[in-house]
N, C-alpha and C positions, 0 to 999 in steps of 0.2 A: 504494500500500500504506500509505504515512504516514498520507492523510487517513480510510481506511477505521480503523486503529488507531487517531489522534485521538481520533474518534468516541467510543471506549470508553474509553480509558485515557487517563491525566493524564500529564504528563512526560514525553512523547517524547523520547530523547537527542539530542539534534541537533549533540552538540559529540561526537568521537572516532569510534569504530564501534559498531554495534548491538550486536557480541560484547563490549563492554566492560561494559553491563547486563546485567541480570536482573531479570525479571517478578516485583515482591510481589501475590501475588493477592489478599490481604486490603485491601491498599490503593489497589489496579488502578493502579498506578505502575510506571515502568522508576527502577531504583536502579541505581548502579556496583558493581560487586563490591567493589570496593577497601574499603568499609563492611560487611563481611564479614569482613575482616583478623581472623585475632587475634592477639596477641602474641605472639612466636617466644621460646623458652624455653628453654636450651642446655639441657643435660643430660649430661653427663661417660660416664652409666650406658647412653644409646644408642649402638649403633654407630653408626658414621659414615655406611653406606647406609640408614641407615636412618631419617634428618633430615630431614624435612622444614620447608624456612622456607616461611612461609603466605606467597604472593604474590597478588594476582589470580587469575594465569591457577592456580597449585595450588586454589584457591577453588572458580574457577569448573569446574574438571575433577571435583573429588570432590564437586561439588553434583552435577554434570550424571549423573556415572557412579552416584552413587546412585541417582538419580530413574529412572533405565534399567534395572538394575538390579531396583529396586523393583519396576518393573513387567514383567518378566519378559521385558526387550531383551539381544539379547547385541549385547556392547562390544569393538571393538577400541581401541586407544589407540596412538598412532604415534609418536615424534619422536625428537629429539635423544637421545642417552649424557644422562644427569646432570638431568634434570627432572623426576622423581620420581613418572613411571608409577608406577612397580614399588609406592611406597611409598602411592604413592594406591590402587591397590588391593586391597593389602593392607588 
C-alpha cells in the first residue's frame, strides 16, 4: 500500500501512525494534525462542559466529523466521559 501511495503523494509518514496525519490535497502531502492546533483561549463566560482544549486527536475528530457530515454520512462517535464528543458536535 506505501509504495502504491508513494507513487502519488510526497511525504509518507513513516515516523508515529498513519492516524497521526492528514491528506492536504492541494499539496498531495501527508501533514500531522498537530499543525492544525490552535490556541486554546480560556474564557470565564463558557461553561465548563463546554471547553474545548484543541489537541490533535479534538483536530483530527471535528475535521473528520465535518467532512462526513458534509457529505451526507451519518456519524457515531464512541469513547471515554470527558473528551469532548459532545462538544465536537455540537
Amino acid at each position: 500500500m506505501k509504495g502504491k501511495i508513494l507513487k502519488i503523494l510526497t511525504g509518507f509518514p513513516f515516523d508515529g501512525e498513519v492516524f497521526d496525519y492528514y491528506l492536504n490535497f492541494e499539496k498531495k502531502e501527508f501533514r500531522p494534525w498537530t499543525e492544525l492546533i490552535t490556541e486554546f483561549k480560556f474564557s470565564l463566560d463558557i461553561p465548563f462542559f463546554n471547553i474545548l482544549v484543541p489537541t490533535a486527536d479534538t483536530v483530527k475528530f471535528n475535521n473528520l466529523l465535518g467532512k462526513l457530515l458534509k457529505n451526507g454520512k451519518n456519524v457515531l462517535l464512541s469513547g471515554e466521559t470527558g473528551t469532548g464528543k459532545s462538544v465536537i458536535i455540537q
